[in-house]
N, C-alpha and C positions, 0 to 999 in steps of 0.2 A: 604460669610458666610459658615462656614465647617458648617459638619453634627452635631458634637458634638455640638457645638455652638449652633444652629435650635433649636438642639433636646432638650436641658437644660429646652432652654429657653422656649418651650411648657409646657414642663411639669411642670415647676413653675408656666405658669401662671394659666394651667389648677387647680394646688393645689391652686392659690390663688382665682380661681372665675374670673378670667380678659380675656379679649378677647385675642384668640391665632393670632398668627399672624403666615403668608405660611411662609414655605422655600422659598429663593430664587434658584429655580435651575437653574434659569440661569449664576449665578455667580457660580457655581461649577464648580471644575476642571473637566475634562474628569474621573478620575479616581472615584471620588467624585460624580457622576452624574453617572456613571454605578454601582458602588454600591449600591447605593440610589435607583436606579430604578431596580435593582437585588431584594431587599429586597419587595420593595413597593407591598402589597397585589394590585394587578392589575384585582380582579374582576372572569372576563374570557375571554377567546377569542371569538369570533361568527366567525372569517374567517378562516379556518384551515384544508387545504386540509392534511390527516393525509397519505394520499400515498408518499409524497412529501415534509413530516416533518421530516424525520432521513434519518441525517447527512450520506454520502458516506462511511465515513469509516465505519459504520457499516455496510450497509447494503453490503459493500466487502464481509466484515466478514460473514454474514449469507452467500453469495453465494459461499465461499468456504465449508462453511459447508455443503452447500447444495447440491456437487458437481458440481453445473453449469460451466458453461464455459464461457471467452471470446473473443470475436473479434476484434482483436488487430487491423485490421485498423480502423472500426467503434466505436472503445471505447465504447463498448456497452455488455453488460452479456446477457448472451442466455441460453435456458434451457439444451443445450445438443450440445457438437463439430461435426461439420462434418466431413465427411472423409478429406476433402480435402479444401484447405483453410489457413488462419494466424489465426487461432485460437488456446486457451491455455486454460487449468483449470485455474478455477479461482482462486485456491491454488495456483497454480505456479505463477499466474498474481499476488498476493499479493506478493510473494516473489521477485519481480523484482521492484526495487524502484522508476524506471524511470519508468516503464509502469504504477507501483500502483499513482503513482503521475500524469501521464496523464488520468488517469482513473476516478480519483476525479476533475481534471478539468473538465473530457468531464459529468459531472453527475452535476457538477454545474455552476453558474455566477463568480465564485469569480475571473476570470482573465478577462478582458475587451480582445472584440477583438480574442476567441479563435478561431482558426481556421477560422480567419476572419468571422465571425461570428456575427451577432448584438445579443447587452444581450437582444432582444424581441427571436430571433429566436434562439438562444444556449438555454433558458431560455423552450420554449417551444418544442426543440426537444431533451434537457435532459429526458422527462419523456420515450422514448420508447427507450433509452438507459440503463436506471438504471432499467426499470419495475421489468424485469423476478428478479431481486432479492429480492422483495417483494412481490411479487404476491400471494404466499402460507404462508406469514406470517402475515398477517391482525393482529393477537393477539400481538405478537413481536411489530410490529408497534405502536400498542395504547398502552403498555405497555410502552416505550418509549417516548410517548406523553405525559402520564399520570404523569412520571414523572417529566421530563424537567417543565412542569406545575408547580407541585409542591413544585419545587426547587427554582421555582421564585415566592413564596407564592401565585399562582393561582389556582382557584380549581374549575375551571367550564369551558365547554368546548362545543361548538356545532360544531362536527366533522362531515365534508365534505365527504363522501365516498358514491361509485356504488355498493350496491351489486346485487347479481346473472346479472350481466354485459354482459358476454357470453349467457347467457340461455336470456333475456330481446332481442339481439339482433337476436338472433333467432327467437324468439317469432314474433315479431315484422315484419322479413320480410316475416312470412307467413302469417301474418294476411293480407300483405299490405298496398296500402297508399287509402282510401276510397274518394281522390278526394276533401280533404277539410270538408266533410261531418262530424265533430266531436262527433256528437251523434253518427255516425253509425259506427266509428273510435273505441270509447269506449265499445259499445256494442259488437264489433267483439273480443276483443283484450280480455275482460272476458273470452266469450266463448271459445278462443283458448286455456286457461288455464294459467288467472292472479292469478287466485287462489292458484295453483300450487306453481306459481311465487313466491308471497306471504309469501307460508308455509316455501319454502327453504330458502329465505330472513329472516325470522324471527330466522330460524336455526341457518344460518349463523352469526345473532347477538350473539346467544348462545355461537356459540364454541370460536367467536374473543374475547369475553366478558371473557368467561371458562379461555380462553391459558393466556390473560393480566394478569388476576386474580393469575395464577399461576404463572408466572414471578416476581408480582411484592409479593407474597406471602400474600395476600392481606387474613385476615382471622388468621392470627398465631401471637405470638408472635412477629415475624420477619419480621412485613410487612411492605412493604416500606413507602414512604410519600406520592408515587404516587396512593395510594389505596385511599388517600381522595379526591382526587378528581370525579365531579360528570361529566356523559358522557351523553350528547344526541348526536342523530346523525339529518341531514341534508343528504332529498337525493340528490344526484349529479347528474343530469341530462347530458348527453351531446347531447349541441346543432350542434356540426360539422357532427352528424351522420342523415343518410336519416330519414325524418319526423315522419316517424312508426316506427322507434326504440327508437327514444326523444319521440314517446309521451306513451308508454308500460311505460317507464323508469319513467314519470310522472305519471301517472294512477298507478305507481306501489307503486311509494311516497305517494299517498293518502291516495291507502290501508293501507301502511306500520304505516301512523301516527294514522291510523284512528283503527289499531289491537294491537300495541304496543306504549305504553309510552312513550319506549326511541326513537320512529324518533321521530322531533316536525316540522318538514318542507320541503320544497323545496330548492333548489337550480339550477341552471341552467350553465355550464362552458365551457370552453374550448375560444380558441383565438375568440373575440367577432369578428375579423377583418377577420379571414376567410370568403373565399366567401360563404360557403355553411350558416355561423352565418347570415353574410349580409342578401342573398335571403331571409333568412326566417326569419329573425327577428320579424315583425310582428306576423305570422304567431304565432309563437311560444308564444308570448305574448296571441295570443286568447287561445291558448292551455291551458294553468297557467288558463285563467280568467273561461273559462268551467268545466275545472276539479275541482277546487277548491273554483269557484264562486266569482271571483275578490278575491281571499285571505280570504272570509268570513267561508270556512270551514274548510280548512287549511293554518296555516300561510307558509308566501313566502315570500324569499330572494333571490334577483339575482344577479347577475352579470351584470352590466350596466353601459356603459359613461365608459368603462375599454380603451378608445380610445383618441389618439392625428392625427392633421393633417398630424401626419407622415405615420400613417399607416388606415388612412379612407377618404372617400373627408367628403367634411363641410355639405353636403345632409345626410353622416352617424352618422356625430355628433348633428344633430341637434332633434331628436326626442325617443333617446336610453331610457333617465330615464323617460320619461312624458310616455312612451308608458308603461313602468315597473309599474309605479306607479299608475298610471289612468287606464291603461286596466287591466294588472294582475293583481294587488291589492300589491304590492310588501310591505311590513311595512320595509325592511330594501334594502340597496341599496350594493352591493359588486363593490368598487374602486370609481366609480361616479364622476371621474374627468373631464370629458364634459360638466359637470354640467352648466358651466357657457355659454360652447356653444350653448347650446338648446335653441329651441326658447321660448322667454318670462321667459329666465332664473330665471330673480329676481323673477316672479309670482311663480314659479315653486319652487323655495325654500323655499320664503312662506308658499307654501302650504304643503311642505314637512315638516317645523319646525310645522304649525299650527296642522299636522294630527300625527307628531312624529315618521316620517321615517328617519330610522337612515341608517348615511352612515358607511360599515363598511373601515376605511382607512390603506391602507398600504404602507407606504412610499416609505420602499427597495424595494418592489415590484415594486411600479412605477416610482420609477427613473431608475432599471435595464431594466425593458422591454419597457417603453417608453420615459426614460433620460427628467423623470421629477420630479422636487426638487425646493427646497428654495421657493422663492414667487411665481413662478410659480405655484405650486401646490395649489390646489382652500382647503385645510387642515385649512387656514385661514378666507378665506371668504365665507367658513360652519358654522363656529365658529362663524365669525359676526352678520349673518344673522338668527343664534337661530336655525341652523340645527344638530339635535343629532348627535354625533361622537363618535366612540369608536376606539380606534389603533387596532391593527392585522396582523399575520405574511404573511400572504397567504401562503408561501410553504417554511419554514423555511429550510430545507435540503438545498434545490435547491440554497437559497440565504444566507446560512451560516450567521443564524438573529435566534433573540431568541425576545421572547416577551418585553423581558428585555429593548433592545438596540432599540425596537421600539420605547419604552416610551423617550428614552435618545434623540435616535435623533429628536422625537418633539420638544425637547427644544434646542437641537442643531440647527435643520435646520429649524424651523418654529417659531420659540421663543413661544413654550408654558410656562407657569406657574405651581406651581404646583397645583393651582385648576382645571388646564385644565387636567391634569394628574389626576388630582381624580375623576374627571368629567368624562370622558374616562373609569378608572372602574369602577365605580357604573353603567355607562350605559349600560356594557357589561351585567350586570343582568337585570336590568330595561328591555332594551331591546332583552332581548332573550325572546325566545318561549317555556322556562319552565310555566308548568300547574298553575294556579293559581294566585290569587291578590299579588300586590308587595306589599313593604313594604314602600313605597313613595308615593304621591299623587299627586306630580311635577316633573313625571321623567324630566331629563337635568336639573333642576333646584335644588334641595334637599334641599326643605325649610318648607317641609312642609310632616311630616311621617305622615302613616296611622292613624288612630282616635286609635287605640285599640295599639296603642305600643308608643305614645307620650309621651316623656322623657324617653324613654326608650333603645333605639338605642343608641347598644355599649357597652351593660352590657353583659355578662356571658351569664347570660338565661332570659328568658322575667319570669314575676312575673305571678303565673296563677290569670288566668282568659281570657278576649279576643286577650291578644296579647298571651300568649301560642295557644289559640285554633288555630289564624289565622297561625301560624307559622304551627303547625301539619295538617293545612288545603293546607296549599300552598307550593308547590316547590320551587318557585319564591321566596318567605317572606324568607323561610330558608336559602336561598342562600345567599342573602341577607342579614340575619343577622348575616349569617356566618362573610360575608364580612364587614361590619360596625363594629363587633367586632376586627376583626386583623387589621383594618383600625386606631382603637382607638390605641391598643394596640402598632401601628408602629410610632403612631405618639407622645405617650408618654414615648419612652420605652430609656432608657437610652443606648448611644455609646460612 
């Protein structure tokens, strides 16, 4: 069935009162199925490391602007050449089409095997290759995110970033590691001056927020598309760094959510399989449940089950989400593809669909770093078992993927439908960590809208009285009804 065809026939039946019946997108061409899912209001992302979201070619761009330099064996930008060495400006390296062309392979996945290389470890030793070219452009960056977003009718976003990262790890190895002692971990790590930490973090929201705003002209006449979309952040914790700098980085995520609106959670990243993630896994888990009180004071999203027996023995796949879930309090799970290996799997999913922790899934993500796809991938047997799912890019740069083509290849490689596809964005608001009541009463299910906007999801504006009040009450509801409206509007709109 083409698009035209779908689309007609919705919208007749909507004009005549008759039940609409899905697209089939599984019977779409390739072409036909990325258009479709190009356009498809898709909610938001929840997985979105924004350091690792734009594309190489650009971020060339900015380092020749920015004079950097780089290191022609290491295919790597650096902030300044040495004397001595194979290094070049990065304006000359742009201008050499072999080198600009080995330069975007070493910053991304898109050639299998570079440098003999597996896409787990090219994929994860890209980032200290490409950094110095974004480092000092945080605003550039979400400015670019913001857009891309928008361009694929999405307008909600809980972006992944460390701020004040340098000063947090400072911070951290003077205070020390107190021996496990968590209270007295916390107590030290204020006094050393989290406060400080804090106020320059808050700053730093400012200015990245200020520069996007002015990129994208956000306020004028002439402002882009990417100004509507709405930003929270997610702190990034990294688990591979010694114990007192992950846990500043969390005590600083508390603060962060608990002084400013826009963070709304935690996060915790970096290769789950390094040794140093290994050793302290646990560990790290009590950390999330202290500071944040199993997730009861601030919400929490991890990184968990991001593992296959290729790269962990079967002792490390078997307790990764149940520890996430049960001891930190985690409401949402980032990859959670071990899922089936843990012990008492099915119980554990269960309990996951019964409590409404949502897995966030990214495909290209895990079939480039862990060459896992098609039925393999447990994408299915989440969906079976009534466990919420939303798609997501994880680091669209790195794996040249757009939110778009995540949606496509659900239904390429996993045969989704298009209510799995719809399902996917509504959850993305459902289950974020924006402030306030949703506008559903059955997130994953959507049968059943709030009491104060019933019949009314998908109109323009809600009619005053309770569902205007609950809308001006909530983040969430608004977002929401954003969303249900461009939802209605894609599914009746004439092609």
């Amino acid at each position: 069935m083409g698009l035209r065809t779908w689309t007609a026939g919705l919208a007749l039946a909507l004009t005549c009162g008759t039940a609409q019946a899905a697209p089939d997108v599984g019977a779409m061409t390739g072409g036909e199925l990325i258009a479709f899912t190009k356009a498809m209001p898709k909610g938001g992302e929840l997985h979105n490391h924004i350091g690792a979201a734009v594309f190489p070619e650009t971020l060339l761009q900015w380092a020749a602007a920015d004079g950097l330099c780089v290191d022609v064996k290491a295919l790597a930008v650096r902030q300044a050449c040495p004397a001595t060495g194979d290094y070049r400006p990065a304006a000359a390296a742009m201008a050499d089409p072999e080198l600009r062309v080995a330069l975007i392979d070493s910053f991304t996945t898109r050639h299998p095997d570079f440098r003999d290389r597996s896409g787990h470890d090219q994929f994860f030793g890209s980032f200290g290759r490409f950094g110095a070219a974004n480092n000092l452009r945080s605003g550039d960056v979400l400015a670019a995110v913001m857009e891309s977003l928008a361009a694929q009718d999405t307008f909600y976003i809980e972006a992944m970033t460390t701020p004040q990262g340098a000063a947090a790890y400072g911070l951290g190895l003077k205070v020390g590691w107190k021996g496990g002692d968590l209270a007295a971990q916390q107590a030290a790590t204020k006094v050393a001056g989290l406060d400080k930490l804090l106020a320059a973090a808050i700053a730093e929201t400012d200015a990245t927020e200020a520069r996007a705003r002015e990129i994208l002209k956000c306020g004028t006449p002439q402002a882009a598309k990417g100004c509507q979309v709405t930003v929270r952040y997610l702190m990034q914790t990294i688990r591979v760094l010694p114990p007192e700098v992950t846990f500043v980085q969390l005590q600083l995520g508390v603060a962060l959510v608990a002084a400013d609106k826009r963070w709304v959670g935690l996060q915790m990243v970096a290769p789950e399989d390094d040794p140093a993630s290994i050793a302290n896994y646990r560990l790290h888990m009590r950390m999330v449940e202290a500071l944040t009180d199993r997730g009861r004071k601030v919400p929490v999203a991890l990184h968990a089950g991001e593992l296959t027996l290729k790269y962990a023995t079967p002792e490390d796949l078997r307790f990764h989400i149940a520890e996430a879930v049960r001891v930190a309090g985690a409401r949402r799970i980032g990859h959670g593809v071990d899922l089936p290996h843990e012990d008492g799997a099915e119980a554990l999913a269960a309990e996951m669909a019964a409590k409404g922790v949502l897995v966030e899934v990214n495909l290209t993500s895990n079939h480039v770093i862990l060459e896992l796809s098609g039925a393999e991938h447990p994408y299915g047997w989440l969906r079976q078992r009534g466990v919420p799912v939303s798609l997501s890019t994880d680091d669209a740069g790195i794996l040249r993927i757009d939110l778009s083509g995540e949606y496509a290849r659900a239904v390429r490689d996993q045969g989704a439908g298009y209510d799995d596809l719809k399902r996917s964005a509504r959850n993305a608001l459902a289950f974020s960590f924006l402030a306030g009541e949703g506008l559903w009463r059955d997130p994953n299910i959507y049968s059943r809208p709030a009491k104060a906007c019933a019949g009314q999801i998908g109109a323009a504006t809600p009619r005053p009285g309770p569902c205007a009040d609950l809308l001006a009450a909530s983040d969430k509801a608004r977002e929401q009804w954003r969303h249900e409206r461009l939802l209605k509007l894609f599914e009746t709109r004439p092609r």
